[in-house]
mmCIF file as gemmi writes it, N, C-alpha and C atoms, coordinates in Angstrom:
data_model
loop_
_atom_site.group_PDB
_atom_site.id
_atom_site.type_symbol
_atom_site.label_atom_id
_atom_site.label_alt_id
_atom_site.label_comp_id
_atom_site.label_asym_id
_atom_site.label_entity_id
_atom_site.label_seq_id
_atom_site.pdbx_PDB_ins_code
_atom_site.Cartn_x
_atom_site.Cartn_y
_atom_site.Cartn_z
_atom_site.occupancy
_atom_site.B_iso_or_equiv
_atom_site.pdbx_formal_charge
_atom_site.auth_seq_id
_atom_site.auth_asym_id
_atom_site.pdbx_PDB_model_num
ATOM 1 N N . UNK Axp A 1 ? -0.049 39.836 2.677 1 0 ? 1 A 1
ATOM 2 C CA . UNK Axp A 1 ? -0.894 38.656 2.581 1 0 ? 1 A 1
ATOM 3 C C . UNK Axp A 1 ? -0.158 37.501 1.917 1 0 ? 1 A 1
ATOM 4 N N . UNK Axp A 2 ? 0.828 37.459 0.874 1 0 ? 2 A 1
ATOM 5 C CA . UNK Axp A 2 ? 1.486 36.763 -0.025 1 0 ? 2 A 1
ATOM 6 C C . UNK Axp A 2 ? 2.512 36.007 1.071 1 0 ? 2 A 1
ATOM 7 N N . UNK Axp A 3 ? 2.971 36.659 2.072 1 0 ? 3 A 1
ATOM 8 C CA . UNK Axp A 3 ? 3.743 35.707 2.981 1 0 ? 3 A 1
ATOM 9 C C . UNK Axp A 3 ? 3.313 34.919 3.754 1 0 ? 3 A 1
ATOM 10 N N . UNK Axp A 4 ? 1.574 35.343 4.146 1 0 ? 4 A 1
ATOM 11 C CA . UNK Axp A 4 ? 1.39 34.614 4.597 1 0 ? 4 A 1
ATOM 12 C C . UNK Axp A 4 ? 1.137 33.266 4.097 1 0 ? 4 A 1
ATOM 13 N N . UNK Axp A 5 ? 0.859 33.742 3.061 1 0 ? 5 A 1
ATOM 14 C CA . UNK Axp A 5 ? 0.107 31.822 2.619 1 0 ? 5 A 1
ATOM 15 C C . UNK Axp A 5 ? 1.654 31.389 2.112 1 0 ? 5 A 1
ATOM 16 N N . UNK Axp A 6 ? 2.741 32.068 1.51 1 0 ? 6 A 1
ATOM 17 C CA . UNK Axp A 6 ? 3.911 31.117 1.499 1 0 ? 6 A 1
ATOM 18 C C . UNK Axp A 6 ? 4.208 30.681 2.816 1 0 ? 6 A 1
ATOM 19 N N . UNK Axp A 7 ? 4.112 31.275 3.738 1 0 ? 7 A 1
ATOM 20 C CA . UNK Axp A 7 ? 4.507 30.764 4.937 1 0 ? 7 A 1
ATOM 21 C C . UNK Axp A 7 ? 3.789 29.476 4.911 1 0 ? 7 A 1
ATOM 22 N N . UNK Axp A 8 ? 2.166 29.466 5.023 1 0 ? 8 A 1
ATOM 23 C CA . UNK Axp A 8 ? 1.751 28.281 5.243 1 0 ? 8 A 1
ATOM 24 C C . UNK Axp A 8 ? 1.95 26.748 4.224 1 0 ? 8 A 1
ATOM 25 N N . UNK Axp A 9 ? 1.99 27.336 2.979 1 0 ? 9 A 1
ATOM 26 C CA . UNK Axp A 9 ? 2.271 26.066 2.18 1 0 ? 9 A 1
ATOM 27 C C . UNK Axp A 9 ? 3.771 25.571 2.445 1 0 ? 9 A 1
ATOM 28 N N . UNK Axp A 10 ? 4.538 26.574 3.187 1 0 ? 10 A 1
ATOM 29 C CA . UNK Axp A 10 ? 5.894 26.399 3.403 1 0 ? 10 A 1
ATOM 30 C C . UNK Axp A 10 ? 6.085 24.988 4.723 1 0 ? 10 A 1
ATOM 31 N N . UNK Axp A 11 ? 5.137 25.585 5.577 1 0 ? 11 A 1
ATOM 32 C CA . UNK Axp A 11 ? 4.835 24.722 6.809 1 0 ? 11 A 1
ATOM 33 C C . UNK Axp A 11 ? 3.725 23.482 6.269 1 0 ? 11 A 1
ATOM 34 N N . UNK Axp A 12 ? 2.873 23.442 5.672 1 0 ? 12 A 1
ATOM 35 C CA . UNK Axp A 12 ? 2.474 22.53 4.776 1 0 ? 12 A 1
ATOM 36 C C . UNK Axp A 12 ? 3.12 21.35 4.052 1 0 ? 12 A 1
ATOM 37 N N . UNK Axp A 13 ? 3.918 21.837 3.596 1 0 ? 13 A 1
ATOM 38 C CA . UNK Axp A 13 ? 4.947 20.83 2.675 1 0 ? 13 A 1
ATOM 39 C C . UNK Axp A 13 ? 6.079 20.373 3.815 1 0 ? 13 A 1
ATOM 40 N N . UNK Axp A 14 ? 6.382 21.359 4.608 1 0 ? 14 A 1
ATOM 41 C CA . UNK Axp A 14 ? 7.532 20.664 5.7 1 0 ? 14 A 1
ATOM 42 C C . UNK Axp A 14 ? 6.491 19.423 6.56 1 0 ? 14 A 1
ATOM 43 N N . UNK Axp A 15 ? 5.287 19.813 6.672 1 0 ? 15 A 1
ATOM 44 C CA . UNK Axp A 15 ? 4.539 18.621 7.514 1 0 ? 15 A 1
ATOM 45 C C . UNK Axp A 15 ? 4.807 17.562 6.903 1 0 ? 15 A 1
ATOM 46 N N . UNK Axp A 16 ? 4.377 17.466 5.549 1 0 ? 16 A 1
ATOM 47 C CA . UNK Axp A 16 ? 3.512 16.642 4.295 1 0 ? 16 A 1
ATOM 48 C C . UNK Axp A 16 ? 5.244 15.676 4.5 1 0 ? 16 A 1
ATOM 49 N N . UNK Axp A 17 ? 6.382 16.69 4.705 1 0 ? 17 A 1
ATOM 50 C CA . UNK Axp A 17 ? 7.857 15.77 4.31 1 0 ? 17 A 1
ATOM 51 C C . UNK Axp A 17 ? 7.881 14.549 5.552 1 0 ? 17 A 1
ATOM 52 N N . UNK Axp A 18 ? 7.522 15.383 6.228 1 0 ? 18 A 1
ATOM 53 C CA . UNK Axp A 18 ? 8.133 14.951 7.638 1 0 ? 18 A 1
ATOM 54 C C . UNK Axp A 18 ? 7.442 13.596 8.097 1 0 ? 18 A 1
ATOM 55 N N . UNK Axp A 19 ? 5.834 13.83 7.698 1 0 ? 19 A 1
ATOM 56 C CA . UNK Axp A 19 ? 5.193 12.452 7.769 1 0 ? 19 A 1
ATOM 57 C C . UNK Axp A 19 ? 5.517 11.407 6.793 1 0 ? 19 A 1
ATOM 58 N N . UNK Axp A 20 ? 5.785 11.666 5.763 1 0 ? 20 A 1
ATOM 59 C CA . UNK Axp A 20 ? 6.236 10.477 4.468 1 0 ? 20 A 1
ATOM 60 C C . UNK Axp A 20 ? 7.33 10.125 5.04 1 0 ? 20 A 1
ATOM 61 N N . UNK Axp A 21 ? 8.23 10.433 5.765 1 0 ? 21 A 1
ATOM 62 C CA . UNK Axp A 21 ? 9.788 10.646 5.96 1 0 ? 21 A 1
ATOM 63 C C . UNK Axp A 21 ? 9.07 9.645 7.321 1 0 ? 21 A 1
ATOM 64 N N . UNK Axp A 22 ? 8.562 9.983 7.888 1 0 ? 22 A 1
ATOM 65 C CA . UNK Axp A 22 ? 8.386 8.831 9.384 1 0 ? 22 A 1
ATOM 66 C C . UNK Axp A 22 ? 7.446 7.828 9.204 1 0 ? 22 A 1
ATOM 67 N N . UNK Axp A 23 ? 6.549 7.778 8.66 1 0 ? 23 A 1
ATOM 68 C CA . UNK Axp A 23 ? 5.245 6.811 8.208 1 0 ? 23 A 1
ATOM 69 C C . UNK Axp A 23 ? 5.157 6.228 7.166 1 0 ? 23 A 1
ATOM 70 N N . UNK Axp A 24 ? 5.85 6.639 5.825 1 0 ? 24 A 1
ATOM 71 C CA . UNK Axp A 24 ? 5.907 6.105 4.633 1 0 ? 24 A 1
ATOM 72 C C . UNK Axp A 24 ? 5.824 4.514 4.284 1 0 ? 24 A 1
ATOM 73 N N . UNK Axp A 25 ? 7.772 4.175 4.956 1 0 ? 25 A 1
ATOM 74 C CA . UNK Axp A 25 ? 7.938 2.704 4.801 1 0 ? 25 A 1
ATOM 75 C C . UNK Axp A 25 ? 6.924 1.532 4.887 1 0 ? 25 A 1
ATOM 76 N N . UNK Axp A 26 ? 5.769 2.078 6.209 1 0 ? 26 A 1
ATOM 77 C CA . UNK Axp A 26 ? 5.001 1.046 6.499 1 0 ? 26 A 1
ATOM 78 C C . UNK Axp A 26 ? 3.91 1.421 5.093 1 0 ? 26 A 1
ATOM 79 N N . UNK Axp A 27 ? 3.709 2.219 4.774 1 0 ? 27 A 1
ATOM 80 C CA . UNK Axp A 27 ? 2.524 2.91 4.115 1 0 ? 27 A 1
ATOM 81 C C . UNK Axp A 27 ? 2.782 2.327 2.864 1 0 ? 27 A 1
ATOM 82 N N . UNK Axp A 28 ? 3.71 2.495 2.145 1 0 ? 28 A 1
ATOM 83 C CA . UNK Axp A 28 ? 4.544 1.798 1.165 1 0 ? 28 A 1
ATOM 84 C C . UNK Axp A 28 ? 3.989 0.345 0.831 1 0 ? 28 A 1
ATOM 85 N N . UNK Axp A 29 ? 4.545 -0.408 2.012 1 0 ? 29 A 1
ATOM 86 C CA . UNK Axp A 29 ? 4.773 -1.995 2.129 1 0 ? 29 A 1
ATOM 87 C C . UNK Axp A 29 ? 3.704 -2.158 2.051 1 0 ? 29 A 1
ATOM 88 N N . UNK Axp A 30 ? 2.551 -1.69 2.533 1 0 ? 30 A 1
ATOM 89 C CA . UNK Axp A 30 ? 1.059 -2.388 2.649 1 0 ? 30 A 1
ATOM 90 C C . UNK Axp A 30 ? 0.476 -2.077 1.483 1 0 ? 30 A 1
ATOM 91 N N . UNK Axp A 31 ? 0.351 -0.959 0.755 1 0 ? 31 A 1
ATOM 92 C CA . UNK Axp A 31 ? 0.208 -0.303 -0.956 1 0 ? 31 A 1
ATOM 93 C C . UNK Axp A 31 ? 0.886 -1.451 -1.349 1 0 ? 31 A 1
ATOM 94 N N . UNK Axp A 32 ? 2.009 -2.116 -1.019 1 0 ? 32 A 1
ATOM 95 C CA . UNK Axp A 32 ? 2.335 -2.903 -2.743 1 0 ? 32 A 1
ATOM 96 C C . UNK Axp A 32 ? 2.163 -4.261 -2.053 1 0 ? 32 A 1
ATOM 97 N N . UNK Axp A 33 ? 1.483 -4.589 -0.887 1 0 ? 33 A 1
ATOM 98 C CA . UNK Axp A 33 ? 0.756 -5.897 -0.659 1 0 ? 33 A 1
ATOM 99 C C . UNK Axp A 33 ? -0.357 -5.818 -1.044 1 0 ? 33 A 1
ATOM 100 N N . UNK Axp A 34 ? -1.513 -4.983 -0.821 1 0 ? 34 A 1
ATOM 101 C CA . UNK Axp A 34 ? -2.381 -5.076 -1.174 1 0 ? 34 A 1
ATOM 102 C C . UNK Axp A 34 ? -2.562 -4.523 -2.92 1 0 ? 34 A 1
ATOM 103 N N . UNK Axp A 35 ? -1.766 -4.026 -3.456 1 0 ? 35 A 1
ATOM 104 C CA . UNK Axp A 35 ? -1.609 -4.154 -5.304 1 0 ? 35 A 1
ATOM 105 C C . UNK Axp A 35 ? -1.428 -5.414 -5.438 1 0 ? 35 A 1
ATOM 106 N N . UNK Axp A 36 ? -1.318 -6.414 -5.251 1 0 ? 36 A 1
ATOM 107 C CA . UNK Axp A 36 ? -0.836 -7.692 -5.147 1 0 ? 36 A 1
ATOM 108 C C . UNK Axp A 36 ? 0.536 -7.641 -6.222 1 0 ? 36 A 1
ATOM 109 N N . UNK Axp A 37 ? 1.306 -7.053 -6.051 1 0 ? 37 A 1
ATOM 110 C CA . UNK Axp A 37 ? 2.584 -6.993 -7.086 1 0 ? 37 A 1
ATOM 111 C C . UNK Axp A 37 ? 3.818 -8.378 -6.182 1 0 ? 37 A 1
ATOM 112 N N . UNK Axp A 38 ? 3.217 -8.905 -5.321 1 0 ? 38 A 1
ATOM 113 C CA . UNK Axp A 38 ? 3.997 -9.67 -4.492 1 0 ? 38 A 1
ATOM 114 C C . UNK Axp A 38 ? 3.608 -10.863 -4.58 1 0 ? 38 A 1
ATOM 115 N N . UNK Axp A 39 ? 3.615 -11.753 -5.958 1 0 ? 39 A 1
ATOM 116 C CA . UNK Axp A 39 ? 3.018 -13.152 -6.549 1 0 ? 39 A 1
ATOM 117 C C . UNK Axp A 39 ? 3.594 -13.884 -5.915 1 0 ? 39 A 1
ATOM 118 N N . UNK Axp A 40 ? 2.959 -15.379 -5.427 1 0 ? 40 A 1
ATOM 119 C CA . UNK Axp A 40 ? 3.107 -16.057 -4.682 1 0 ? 40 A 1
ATOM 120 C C . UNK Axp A 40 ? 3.637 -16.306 -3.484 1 0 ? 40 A 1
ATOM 121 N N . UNK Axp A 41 ? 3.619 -14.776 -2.984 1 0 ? 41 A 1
ATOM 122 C CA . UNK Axp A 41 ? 4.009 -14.676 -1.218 1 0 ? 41 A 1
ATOM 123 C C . UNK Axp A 41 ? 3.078 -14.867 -0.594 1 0 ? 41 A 1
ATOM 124 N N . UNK Axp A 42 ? 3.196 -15.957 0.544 1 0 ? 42 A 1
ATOM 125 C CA . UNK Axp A 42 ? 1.61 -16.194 1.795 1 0 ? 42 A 1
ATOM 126 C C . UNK Axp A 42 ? 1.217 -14.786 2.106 1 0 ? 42 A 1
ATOM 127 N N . UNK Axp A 43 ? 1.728 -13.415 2.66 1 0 ? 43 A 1
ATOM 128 C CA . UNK Axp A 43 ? 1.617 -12.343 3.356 1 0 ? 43 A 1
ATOM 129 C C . UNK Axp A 43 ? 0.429 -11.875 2.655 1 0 ? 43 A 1
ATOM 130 N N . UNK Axp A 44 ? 0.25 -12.096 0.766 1 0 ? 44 A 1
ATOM 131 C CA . UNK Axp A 44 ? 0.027 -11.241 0.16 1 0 ? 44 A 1
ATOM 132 C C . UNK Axp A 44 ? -1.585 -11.294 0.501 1 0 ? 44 A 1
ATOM 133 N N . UNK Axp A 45 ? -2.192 -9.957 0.343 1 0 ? 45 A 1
ATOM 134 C CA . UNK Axp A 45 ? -3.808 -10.062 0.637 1 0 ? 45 A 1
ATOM 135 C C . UNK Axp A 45 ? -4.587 -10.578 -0.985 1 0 ? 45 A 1
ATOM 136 N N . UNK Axp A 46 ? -5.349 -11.585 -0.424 1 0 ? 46 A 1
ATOM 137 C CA . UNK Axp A 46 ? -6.025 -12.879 -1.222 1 0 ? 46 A 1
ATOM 138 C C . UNK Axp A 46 ? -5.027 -14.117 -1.456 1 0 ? 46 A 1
ATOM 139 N N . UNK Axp A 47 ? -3.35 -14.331 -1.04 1 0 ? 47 A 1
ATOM 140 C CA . UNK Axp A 47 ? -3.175 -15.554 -1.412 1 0 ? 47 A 1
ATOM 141 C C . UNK Axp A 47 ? -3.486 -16.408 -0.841 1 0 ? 47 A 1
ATOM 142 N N . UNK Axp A 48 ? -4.566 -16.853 -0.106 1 0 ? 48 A 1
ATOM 143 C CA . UNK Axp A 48 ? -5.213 -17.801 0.493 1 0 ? 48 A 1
ATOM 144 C C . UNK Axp A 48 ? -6.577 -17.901 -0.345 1 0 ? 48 A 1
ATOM 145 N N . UNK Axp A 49 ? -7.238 -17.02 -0.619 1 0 ? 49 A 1
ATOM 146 C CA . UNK Axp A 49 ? -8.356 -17.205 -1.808 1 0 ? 49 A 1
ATOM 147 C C . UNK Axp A 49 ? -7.884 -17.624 -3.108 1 0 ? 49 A 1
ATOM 148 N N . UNK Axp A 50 ? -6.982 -17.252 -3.573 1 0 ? 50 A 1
ATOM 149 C CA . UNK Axp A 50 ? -6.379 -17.513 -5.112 1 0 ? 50 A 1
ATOM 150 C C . UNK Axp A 50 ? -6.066 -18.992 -4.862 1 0 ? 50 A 1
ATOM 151 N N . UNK Axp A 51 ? -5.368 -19.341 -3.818 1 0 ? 51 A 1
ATOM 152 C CA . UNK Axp A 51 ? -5.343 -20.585 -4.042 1 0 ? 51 A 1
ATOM 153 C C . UNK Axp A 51 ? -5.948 -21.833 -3.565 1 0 ? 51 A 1
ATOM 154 N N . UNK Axp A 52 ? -6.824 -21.278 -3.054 1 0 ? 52 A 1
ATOM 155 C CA . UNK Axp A 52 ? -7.862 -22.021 -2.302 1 0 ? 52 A 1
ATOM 156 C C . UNK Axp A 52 ? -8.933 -22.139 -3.81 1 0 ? 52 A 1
ATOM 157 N N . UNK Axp A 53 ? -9.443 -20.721 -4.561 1 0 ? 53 A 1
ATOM 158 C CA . UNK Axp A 53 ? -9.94 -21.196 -5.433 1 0 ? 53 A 1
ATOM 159 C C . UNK Axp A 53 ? -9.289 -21.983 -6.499 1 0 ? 53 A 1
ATOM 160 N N . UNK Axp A 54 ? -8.157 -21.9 -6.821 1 0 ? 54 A 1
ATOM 161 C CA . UNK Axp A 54 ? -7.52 -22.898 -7.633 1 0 ? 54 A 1
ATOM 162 C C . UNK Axp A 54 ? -7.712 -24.503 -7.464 1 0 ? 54 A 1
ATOM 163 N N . UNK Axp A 55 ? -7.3 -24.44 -5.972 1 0 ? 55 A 1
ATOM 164 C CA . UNK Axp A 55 ? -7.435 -26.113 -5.641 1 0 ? 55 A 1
ATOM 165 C C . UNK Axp A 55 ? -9.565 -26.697 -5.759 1 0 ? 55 A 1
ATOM 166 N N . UNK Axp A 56 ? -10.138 -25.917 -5.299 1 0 ? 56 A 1
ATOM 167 C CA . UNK Axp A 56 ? -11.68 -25.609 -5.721 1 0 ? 56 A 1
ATOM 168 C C . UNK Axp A 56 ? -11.814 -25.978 -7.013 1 0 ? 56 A 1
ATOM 169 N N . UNK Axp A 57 ? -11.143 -25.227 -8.007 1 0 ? 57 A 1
ATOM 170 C CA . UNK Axp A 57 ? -11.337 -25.076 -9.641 1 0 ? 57 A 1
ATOM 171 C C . UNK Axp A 57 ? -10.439 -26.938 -10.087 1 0 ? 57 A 1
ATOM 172 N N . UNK Axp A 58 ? -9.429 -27.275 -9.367 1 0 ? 58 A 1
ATOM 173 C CA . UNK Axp A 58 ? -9.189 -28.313 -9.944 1 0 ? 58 A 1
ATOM 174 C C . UNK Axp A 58 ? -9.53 -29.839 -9.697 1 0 ? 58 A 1
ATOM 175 N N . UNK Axp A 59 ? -10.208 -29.356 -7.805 1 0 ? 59 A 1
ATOM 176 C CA . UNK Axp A 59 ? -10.779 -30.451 -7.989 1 0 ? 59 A 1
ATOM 177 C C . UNK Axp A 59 ? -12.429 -31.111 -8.433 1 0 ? 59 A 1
ATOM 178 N N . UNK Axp A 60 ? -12.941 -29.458 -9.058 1 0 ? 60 A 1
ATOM 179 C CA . UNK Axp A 60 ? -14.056 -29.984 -9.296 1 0 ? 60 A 1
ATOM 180 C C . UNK Axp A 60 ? -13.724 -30.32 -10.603 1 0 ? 60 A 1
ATOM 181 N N . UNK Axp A 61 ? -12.912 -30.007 -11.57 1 0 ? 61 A 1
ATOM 182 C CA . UNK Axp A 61 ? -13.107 -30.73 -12.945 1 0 ? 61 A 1
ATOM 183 C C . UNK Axp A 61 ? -12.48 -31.902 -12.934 1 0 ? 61 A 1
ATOM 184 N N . UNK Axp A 62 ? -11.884 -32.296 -12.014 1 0 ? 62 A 1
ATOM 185 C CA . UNK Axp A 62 ? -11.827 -33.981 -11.805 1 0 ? 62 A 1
ATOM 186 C C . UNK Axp A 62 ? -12.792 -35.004 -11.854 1 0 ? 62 A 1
């Protein structure tokens, strides 16, 4: 019984590699766009709200 389930976590973890290993990069890039760790890039998700509310925020206290 013990081989079997090493077998499977064996084939488990070779899946788990194989998809990070082919799908990751994109998976990656969009995780640290949408963390917004990418300040003042257009791409980033909300820099069109952030600065849309900014220009909002400065021209109403004018």
């Amino acid at each position: 019984m013990a081989r079997y389930v090493y077998a499977f976590v064996f084939l488990a973890t070779n899946l788990l590699t194989w998809m990070l290993h082919d799908f990751g990069h994109p998976v990656l890039a969009e995780l640290r766009r949408l963390r917004g760790s990418c300040r003042g890039a257009s791409y980033c998700l909300g820099a069109r709200a952030s600065s849309a509310s900014a220009l909002a925020a400065s021209s109403s206290s004018s």
